[in-house]
VODRENKE-319126 format. One record per residue (C-alpha): x, y, z; residue in one letter. Coordinates in pm, 1 decimal. Layout:
N
        X        Y        Z resn
        X        Y        Z    a
...
***
This chain:
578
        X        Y        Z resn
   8773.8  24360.7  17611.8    x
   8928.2  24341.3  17926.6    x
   8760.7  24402.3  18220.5    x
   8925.6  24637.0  18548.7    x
   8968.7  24399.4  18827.8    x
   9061.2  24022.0  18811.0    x
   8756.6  23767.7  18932.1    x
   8739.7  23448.0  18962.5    x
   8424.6  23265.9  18843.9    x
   8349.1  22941.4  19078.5    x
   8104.9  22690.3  19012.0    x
   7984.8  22772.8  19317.7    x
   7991.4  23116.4  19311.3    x
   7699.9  23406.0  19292.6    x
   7780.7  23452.9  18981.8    x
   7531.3  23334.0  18689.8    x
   7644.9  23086.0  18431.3    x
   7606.4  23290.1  18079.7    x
   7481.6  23121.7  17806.1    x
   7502.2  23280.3  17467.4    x
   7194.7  23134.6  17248.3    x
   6872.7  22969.4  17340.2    x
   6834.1  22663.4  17097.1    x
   6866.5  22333.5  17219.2    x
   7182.3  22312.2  17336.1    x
   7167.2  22671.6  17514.3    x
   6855.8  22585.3  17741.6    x
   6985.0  22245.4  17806.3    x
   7303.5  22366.9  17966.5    x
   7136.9  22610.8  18103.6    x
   6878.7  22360.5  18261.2    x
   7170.3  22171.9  18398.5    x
   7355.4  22411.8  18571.9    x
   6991.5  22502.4  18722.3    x
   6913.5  22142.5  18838.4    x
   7257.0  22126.9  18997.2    x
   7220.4  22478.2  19180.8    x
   7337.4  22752.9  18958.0    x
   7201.0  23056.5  18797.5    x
   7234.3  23070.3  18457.7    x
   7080.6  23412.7  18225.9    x
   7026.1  23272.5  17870.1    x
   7077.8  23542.8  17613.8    x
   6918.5  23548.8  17255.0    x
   6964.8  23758.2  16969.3    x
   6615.5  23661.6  16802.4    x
   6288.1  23733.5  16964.2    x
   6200.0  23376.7  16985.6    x
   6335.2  23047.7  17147.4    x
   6439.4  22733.8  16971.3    x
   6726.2  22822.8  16733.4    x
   6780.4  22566.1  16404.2    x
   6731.0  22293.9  16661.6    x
   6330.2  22368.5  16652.7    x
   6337.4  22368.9  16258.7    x
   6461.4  22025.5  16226.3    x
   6357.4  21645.2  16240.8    x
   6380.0  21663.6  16612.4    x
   6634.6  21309.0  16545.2    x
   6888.1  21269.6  16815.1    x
   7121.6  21013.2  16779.5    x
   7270.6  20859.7  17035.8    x
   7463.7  20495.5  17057.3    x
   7386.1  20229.3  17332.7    x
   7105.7  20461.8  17460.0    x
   6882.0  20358.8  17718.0    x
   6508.2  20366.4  17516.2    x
   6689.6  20114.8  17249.2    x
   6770.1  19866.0  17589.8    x
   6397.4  19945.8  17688.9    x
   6301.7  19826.8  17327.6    x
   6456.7  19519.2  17311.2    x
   6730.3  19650.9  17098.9    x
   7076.8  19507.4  17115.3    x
   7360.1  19795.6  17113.4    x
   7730.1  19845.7  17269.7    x
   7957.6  20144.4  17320.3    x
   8192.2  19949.8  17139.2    x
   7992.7  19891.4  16791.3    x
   7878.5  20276.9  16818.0    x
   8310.0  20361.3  16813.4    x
   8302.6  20083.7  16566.7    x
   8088.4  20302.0  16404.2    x
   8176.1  20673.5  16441.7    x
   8529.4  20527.1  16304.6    x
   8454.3  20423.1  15993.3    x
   8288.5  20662.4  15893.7    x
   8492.5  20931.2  15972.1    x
   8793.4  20800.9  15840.4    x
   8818.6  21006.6  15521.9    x
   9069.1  21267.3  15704.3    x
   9151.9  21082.7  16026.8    x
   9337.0  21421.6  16161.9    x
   9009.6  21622.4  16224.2    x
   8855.0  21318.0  16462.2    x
   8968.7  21442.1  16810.5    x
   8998.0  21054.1  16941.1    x
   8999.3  21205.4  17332.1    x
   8657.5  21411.4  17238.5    x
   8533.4  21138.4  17072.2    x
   8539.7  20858.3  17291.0    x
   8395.1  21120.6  17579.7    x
   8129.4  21181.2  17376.4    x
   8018.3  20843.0  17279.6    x
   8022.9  20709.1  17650.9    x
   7886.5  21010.5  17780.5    x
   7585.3  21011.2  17555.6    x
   7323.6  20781.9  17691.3    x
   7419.0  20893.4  18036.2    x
   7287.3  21243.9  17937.8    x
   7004.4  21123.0  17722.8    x
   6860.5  20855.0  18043.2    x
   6973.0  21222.9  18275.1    x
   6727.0  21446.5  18084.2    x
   6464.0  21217.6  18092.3    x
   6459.3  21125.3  18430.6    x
   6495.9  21517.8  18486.0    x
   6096.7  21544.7  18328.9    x
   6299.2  21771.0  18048.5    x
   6155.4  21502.2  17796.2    x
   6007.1  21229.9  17741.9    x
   6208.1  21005.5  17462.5    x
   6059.2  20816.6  17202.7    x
   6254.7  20564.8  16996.6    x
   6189.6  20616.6  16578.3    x
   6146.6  20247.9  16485.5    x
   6260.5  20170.4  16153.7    x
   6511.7  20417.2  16095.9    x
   6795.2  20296.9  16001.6    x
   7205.1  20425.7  16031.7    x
   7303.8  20651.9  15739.4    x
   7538.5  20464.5  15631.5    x
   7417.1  20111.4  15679.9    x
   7731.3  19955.6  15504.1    x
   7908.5  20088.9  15753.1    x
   8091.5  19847.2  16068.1    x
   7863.1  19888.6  16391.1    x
   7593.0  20019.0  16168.7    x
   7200.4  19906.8  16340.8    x
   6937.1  19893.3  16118.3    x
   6757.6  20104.8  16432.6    x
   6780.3  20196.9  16770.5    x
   6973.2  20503.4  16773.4    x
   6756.7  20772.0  16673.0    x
   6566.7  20894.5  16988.3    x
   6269.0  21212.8  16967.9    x
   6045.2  21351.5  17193.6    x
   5707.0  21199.9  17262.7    x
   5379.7  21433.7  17163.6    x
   5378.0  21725.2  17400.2    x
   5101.5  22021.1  17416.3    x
   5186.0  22331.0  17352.6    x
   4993.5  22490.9  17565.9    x
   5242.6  22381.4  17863.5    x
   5445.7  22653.3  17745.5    x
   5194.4  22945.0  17836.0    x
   5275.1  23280.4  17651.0    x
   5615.4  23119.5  17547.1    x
   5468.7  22950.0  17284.0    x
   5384.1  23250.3  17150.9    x
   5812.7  23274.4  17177.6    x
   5940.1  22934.9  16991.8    x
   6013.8  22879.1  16680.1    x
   5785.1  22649.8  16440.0    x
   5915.5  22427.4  16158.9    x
   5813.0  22476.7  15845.2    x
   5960.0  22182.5  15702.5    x
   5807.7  21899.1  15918.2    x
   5431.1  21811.0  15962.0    x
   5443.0  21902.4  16296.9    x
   5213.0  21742.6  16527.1    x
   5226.7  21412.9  16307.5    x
   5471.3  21182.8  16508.8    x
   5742.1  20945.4  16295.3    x
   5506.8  20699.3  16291.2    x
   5253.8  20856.8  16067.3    x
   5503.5  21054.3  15866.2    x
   5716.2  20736.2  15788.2    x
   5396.4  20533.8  15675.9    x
   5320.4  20802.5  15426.0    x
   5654.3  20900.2  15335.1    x
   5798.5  21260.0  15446.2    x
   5653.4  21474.6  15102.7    x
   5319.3  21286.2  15111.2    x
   5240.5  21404.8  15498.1    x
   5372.0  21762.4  15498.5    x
   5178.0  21796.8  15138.7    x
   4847.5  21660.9  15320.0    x
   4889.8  21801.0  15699.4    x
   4786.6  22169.5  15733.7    x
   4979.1  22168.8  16079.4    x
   5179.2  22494.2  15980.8    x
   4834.6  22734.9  15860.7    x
   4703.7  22597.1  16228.7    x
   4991.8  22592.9  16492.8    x
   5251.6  22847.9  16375.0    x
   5394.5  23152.6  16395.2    x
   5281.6  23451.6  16199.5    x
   5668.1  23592.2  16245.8    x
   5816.7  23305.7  16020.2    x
   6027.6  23380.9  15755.8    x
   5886.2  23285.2  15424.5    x
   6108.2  23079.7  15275.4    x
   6110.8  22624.6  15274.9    x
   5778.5  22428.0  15188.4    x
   5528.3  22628.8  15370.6    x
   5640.7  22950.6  15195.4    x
   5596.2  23116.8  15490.8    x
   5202.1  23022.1  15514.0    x
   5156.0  23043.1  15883.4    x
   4904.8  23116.0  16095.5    x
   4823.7  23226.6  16477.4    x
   4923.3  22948.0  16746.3    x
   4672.9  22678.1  16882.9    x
   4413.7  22494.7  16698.7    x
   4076.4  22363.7  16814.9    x
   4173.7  21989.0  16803.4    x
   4483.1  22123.6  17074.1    x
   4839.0  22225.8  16958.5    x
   5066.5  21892.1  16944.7    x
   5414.0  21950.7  16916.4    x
   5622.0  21701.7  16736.7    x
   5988.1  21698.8  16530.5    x
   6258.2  21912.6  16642.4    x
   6012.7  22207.8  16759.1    x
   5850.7  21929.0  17003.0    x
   6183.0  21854.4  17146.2    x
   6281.6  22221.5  17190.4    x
   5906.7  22279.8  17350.9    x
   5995.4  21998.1  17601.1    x
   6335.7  22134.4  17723.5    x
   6193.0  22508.4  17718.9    x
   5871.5  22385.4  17959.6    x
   6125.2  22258.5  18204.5    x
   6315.7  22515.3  18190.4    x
   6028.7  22773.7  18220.0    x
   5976.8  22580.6  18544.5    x
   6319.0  22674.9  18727.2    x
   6335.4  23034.8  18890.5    x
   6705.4  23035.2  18876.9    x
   6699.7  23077.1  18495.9    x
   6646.6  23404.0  18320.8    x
   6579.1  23384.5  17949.7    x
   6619.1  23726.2  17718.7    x
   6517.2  23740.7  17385.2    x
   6662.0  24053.3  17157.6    x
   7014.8  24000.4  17331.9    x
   7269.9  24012.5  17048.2    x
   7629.5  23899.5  17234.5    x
   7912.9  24156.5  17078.4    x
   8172.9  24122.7  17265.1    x
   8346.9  23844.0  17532.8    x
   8505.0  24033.7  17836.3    x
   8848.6  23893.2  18008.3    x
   9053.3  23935.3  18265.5    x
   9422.7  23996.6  18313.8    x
   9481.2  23645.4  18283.2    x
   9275.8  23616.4  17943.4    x
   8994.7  23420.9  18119.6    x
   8663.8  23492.5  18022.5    x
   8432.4  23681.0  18271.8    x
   8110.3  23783.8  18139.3    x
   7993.1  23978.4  17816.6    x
   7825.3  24279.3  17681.6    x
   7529.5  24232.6  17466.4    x
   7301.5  24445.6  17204.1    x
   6970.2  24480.4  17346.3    x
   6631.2  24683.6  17330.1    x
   6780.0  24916.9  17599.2    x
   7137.3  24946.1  17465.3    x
   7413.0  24774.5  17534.4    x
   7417.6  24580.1  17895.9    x
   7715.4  24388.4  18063.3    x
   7637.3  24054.4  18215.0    x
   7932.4  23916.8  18458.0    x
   8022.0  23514.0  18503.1    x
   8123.1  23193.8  18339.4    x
   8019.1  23165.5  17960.0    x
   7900.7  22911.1  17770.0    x
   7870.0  22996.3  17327.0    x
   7550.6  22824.9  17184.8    x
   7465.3  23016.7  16902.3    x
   7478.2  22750.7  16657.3    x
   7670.3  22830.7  16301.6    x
   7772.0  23052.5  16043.1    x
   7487.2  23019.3  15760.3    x
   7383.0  23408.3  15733.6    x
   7746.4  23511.1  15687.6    x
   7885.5  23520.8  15342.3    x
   8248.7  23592.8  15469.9    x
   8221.1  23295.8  15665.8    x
   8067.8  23073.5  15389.2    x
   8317.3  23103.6  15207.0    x
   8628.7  23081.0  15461.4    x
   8457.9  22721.2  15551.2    x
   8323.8  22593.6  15239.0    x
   8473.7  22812.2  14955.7    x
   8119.4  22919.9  14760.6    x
   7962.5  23211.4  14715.2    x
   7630.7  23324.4  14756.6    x
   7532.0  23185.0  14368.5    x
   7551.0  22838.6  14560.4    x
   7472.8  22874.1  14881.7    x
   7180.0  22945.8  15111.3    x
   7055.5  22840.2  15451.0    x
   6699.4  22763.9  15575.3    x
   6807.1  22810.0  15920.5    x
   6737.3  23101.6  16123.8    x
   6861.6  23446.0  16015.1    x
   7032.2  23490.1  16346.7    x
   7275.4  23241.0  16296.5    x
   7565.0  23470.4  16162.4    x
   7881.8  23312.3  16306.2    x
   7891.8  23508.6  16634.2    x
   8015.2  23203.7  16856.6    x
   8324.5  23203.7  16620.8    x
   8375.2  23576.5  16570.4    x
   8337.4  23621.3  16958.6    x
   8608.9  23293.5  17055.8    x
   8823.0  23452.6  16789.9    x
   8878.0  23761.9  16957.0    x
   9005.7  23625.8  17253.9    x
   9224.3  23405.7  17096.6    x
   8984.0  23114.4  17049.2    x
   9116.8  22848.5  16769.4    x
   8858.5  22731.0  16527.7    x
   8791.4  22372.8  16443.1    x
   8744.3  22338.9  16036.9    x
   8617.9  22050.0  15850.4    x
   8661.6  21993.5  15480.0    x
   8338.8  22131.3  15338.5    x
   8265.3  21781.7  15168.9    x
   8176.5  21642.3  15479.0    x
   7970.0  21946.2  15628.9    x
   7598.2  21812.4  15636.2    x
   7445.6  22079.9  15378.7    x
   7145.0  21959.2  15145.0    x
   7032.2  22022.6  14798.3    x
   6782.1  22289.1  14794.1    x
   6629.1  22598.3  14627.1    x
   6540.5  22970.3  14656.4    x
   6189.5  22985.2  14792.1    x
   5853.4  23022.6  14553.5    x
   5790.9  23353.6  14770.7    x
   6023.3  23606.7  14971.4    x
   6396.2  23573.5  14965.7    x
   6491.2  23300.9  15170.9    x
   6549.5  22961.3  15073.6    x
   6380.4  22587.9  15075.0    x
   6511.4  22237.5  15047.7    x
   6304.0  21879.6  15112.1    x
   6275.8  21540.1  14970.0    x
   6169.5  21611.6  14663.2    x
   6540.1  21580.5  14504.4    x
   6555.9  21194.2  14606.5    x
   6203.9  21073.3  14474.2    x
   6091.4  20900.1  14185.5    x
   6162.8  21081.9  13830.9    x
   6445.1  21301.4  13893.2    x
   6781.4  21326.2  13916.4    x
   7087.7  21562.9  13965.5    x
   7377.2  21651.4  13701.4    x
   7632.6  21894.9  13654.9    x
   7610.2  22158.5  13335.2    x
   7803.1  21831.5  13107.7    x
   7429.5  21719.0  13151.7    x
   7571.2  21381.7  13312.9    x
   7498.2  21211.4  13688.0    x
   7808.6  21198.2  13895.2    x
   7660.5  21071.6  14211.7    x
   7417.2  20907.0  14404.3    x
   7196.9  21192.7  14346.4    x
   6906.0  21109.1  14654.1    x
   7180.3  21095.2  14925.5    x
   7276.9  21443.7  15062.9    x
   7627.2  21265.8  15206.6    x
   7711.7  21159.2  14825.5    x
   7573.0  21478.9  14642.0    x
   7850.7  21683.4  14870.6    x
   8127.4  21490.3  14868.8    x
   8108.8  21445.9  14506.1    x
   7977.0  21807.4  14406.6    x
   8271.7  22003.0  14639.4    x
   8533.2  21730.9  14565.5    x
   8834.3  21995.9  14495.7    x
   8991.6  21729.9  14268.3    x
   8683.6  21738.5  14043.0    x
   8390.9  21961.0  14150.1    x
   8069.9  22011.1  13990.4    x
   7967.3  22316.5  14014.0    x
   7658.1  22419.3  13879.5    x
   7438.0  22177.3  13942.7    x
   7088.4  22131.7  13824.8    x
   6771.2  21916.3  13937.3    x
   6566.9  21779.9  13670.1    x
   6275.9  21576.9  13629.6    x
   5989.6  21507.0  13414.3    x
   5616.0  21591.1  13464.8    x
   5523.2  21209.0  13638.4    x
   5715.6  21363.3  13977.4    x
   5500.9  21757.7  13942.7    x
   5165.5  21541.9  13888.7    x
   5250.2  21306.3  14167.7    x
   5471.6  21497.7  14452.4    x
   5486.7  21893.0  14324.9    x
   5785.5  22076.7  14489.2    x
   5793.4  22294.8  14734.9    x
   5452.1  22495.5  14799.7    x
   5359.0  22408.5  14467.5    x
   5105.6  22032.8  14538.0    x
   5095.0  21774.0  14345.8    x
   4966.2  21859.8  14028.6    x
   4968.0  22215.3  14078.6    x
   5180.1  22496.8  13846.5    x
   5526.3  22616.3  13935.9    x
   5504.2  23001.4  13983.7    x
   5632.9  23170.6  13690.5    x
   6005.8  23202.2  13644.4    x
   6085.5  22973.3  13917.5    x
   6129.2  22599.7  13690.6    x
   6237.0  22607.7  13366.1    x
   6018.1  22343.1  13146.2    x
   6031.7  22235.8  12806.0    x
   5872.2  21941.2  12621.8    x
   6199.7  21761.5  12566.8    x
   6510.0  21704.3  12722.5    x
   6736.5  21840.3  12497.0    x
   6551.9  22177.1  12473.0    x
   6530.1  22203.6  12903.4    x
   6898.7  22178.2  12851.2    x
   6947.4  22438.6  12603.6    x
   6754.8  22661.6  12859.1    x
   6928.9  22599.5  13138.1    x
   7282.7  22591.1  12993.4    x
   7336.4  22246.7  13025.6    x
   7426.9  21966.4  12710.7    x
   7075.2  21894.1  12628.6    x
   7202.0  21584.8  12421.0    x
   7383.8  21445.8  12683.8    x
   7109.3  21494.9  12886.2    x
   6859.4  21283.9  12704.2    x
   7109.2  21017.1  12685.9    x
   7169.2  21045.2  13063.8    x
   6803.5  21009.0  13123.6    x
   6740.4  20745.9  12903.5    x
   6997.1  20560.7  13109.9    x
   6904.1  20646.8  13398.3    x
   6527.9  20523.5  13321.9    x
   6602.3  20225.1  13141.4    x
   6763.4  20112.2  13545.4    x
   6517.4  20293.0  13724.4    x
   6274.8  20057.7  13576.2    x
   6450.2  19785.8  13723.1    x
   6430.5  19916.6  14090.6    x
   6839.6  19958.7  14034.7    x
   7119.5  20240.5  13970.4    x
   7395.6  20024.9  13873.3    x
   7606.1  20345.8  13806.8    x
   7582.7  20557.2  14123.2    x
   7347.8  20314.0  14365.8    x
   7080.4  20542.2  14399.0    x
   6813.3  20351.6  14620.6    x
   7106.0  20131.8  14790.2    x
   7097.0  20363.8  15085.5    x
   6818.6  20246.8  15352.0    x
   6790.1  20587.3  15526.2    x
   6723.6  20772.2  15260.0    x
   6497.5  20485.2  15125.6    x
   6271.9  20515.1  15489.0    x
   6306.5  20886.2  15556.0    x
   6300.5  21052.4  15163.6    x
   6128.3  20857.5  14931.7    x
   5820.3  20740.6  14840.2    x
   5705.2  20399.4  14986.8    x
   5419.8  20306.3  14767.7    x
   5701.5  20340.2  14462.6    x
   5770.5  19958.0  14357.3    x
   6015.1  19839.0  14322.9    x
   6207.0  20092.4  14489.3    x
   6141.0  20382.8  14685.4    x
   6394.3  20694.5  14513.2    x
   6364.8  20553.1  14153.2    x
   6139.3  20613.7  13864.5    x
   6212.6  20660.3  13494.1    x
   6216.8  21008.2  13332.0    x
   6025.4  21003.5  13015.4    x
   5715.6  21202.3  13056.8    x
   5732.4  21532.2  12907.1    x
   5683.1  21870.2  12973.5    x
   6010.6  21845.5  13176.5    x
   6149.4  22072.1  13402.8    x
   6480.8  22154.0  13609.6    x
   6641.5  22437.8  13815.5    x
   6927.4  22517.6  13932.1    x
   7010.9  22388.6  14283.3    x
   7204.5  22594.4  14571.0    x
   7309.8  22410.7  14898.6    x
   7121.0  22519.5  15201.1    x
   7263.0  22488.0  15529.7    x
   7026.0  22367.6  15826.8    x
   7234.9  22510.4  16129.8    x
   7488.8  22254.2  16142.8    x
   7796.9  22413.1  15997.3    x
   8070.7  22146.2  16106.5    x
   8352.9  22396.8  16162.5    x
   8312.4  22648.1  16486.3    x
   8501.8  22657.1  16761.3    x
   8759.9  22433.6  16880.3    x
   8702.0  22256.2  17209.9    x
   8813.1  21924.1  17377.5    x
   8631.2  21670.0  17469.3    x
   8436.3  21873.6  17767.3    x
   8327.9  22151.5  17607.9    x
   8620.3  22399.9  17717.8    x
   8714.8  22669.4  17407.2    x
   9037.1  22630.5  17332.3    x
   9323.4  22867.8  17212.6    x
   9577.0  22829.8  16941.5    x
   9816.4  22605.6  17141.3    x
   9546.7  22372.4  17264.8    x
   9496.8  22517.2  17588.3    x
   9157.1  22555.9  17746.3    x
   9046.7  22938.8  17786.1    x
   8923.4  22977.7  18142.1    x
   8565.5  23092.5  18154.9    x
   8465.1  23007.9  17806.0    x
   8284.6  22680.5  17683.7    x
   8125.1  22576.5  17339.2    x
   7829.3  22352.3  17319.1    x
   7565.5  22275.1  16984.3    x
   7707.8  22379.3  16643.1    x
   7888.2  22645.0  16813.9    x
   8141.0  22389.2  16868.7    x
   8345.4  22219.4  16537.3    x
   8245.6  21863.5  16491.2    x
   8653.4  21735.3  16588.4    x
   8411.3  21466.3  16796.7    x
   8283.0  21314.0  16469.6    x
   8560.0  21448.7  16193.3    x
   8455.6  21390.9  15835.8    x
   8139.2  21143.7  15974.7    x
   7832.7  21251.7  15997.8    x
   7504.4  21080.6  16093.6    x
   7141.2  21244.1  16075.3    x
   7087.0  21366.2  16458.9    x
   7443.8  21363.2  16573.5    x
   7437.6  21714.0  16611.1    x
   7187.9  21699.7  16851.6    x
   7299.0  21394.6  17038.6    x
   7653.7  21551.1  17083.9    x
   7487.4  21914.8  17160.6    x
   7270.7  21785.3  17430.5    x
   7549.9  21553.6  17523.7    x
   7819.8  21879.6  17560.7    x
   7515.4  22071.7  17737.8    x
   7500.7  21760.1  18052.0    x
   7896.2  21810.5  18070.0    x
   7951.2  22180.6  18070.4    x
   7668.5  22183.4  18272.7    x
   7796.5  21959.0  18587.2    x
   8126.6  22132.2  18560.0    x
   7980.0  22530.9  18634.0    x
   7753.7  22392.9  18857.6    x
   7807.5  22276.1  19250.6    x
   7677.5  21919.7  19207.0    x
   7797.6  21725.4  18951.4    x
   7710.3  21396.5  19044.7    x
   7988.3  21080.9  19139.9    x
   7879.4  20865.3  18830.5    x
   7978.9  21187.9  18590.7    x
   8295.6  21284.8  18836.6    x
   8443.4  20931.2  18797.3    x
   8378.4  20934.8  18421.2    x
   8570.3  21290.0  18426.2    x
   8853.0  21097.3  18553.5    x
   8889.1  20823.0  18404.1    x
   8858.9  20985.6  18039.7    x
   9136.5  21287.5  18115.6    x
***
């Protein structure tokens, strides 16, 4: 809509900076522009704080970063472009190279700014290596960075406000989780009955099993909810930022030149119109069918999110009606995982379960087609347009239920009726589930007869050393993700992809954050920061934590341009870049 009079929205004007979403990337830029003198009114369409950000691992990855040099680790800006290029050279004409290089050699200035600004307190995860570690420039660690153990009582009755993960054994710090491997410690850590919130959706491993906030033994906050709990307490302790929650943003306002000027936004009192600068952070597009399938072509049989309900595409849907252009990524590089609907409720779940020992993935031929315990692999290959796989099933036999469960169900414990399919052979669990049950017993016979080697000669399942360190199970010998399938009852489902919040494609914007139109021309007043923004920094690569390295990354830059003092070191870089 456009608004009356024309206005001109200076960074150092009265005017608040607007920022549309409080996840990670919304209070961060928000926190900036405070820090540098600015107002800045955060508005949320949920009643809590935290966004997908707070669900996640809490990773942010970030090359040539500061806490790595503190380590003793060797890194360069020029092995992380090494990096960021090869793998994102499957369709070179997404990768923005301008946007890309700002990004990189703006990234550990932000991450060494927000520290030294008390908004957290890094800690390096030691032993966790690059996704793809065949990859030029790849470190085997160094470049995944996560908040240290804050309390949650720092938060006050905002804690009461942010959102808890249930997919991480919050309060346990990399460390521990790592030791145990990732199913082992959420299985034996109760951290979700004692520290979270009762308004969860039940959906994911905890099955929505939370309790009231705060425990006797205090209320540690670790994963992505820790990080989000470290930016909100700073921000919580600057007057010149308003947070409010139940604030749906319907509608961007311009002026006569098409420049953004404030919006108007949903809330408990109707609608209200807030004037100045804005800045979309609402993350992605998971809760919108239309969109699901404009950006990665399946339908609701395939697809569901574990993300937040509130992420419904409104950062594209609002840049689009002022003329905003939209960046889109082939959906066989958007970071979705393998997951399922959940034991209880409607929503949906997803965890490691798919890349331990004694299972494996295959398509309704009842025959592997990929490296089925790396998420990067499973997409690409599944969505390949040339040759896509469509349904596609887990299976495994009853040594993974007795030793790892899935989902809520424990180890050991019994599926909830209706939800696995079992049988005592092969051949009849594929009968059930519409697959080739003959070619399914000889692709698990296969498959077992390597497994028992520690090796997947056919699709190198257990060649990938993330996935080895962050999914599997470590006390599996001789390796990690692989373990014959030959103990019966066995059982399968049928898989969906869940998204997590980071949809790749959103809204296009160069290398600073400004929305841009159709023609590739900024649109004044309007920035893009998080998963709001399309990944044109990264193309077709991805790497766990990216999209919180480049979110908090975009936050530090939008932030010093809306706000009176952006400092020399982040001027000159400015320069030089453009």
């Amino acid at each position: 809509m456009m608004v009356d009079a024309d206005r001109k929205s200076l960074p150092n004007g009265s005017e608040p900076v607007v920022v549309v979403g409080a996840g990670l990337s919304g209070l961060a830029t928000a926190l900036g522009v405070a820090l540098r003198g600015g107002r800045a009114i955060v508005l949320e369409a949920s009643d809590l704080v935290g966004g997908a950000a707070a669900y996640s691992g809490g990773q942010v990855w970030s090359g040539a970063n500061h806490v790595a040099e503190r380590n003793g680790i060797g890194d360069s800006l020029g092995l992380t472009e090494q990096y960021i290029r090869d793998i994102a050279h499957d369709a070179p004409e997404v990768l923005d190279e301008v946007a890309m290089r700002r990004w990189i050699e703006t990234s550990p200035k932000a991450m060494k700014y927000w520290e030294e600004v008390g908004a957290i307190r890094w800690a390096m995860i030691p032993g966790l290596a690059d996704y793809h570690n065949e990859a030029e420039g790849a470190l085997p660690e160094g470049r995944y960075l996560t908040n240290a153990v804050i309390d949650g009582s720092v938060l006050g009755e905002w804690r009461e406000r942010l959102r808890y993960s249930p997919y991480f054994p919050v309060g346990q710090t990399y460390d521990e989780m790592l030791g145990k491997g990732r199913r082992a410690s959420y299985v034996e850590d109760d951290a979700p009955s004692k520290h979270g919130h009762a308004g969860l959706p039940a959906f994911g491993l905890a099955d929505g099993s939370h309790g009231a906030a705060g425990a006797a033994d205090g209320d540690p906050l670790t994963f992505g909810t820790g990080v989000v709990a470290s930016f909100l307490a700073r921000v919580l302790a600057e007057p010149s930022i308003e947070i409010r929650l139940e604030h749906r943003v319907v509608e961007l306002l311009t002026d006569s030149s098409g420049a953004v000027v404030g919006v108007r936004a949903e809330s408990p009192d109707g609608v209200v119109q807030v004037d100045g600068p804005v800045v979309l952070a609402t993350s992605t597009y998971d809760w919108d069918p239309e969109l699901v399938r404009e950006m990665l072509g399946m339908d609701p049989e395939d697809f569901g999110s574990v993300a937040p309900e509130t992420l419904r595409g409104d950062g594209i849907r609002l840049a689009r009606a002022v003329g905003g252009d939209i960046t889109k990524i082939p959906p066989t590089a958007v970071p979705i995982l393998p997951g399922w609907r959940s034991q209880v409720g409607t929503g949906y779940g997803y965890g490691p379960e798919y890349a331990m020992p004694h299972s494996m993935i295959v398509d309704e031929t009842g025959s592997r087609y990929c490296n089925d315990s790396y998420w990067v692999d499973i997409v690409a290959k599944t969505l390949n347009p040339a040759d896509r796989h469509l349904p596609f099933f887990l299976i495994w036999d009853d040594q993974h239920r007795q030793k790892y469960g899935l989902a809520a169900t424990p180890p050991g414990g019994e599926y909830p009726e209706g939800w696995v399919t079992s049988a005592p052979t092969l051949q009849e669990l594929g009968e059930k589930l519409g697959i080739d049950g003959e070619q399914l017993s000889r692709t698990a016979e296969r498959f077992s007869e390597n497994a028992r080697k520690g090796e997947d000669p056919d699709f190198g399942r257990g060649t990938v050393t993330y996935v080895n360190k962050f999914a599997g199970d470590p006390t599996n010998m001789p390796n990690p993700v692989l373990g014959e399938i030959a103990q019966g009852p066995f059982h399968g489902l049928r898989l969906k992809f869940v998204g997590t919040g980071i949809g790749s494609s959103g809204v296009r914007i160069d290398g600073e954050g400004h929305a841009l139109d159709g023609q590739g021309n900024p649109i004044g007043g309007l920035y893009a920061v998080g998963s709001a923004a399309g990944m044109s920094t990264t193309g077709t690569g991805y790497n766990s934590g990216i999209a919180l390295g480049r979110g908090l990354t975009l936050a530090y830059l939008v932030a010093n341009e809306l706000s009176a003092g952006a400092d020399e070191a982040s001027a000159g870089l400015h320069s030089a870049v453009r």
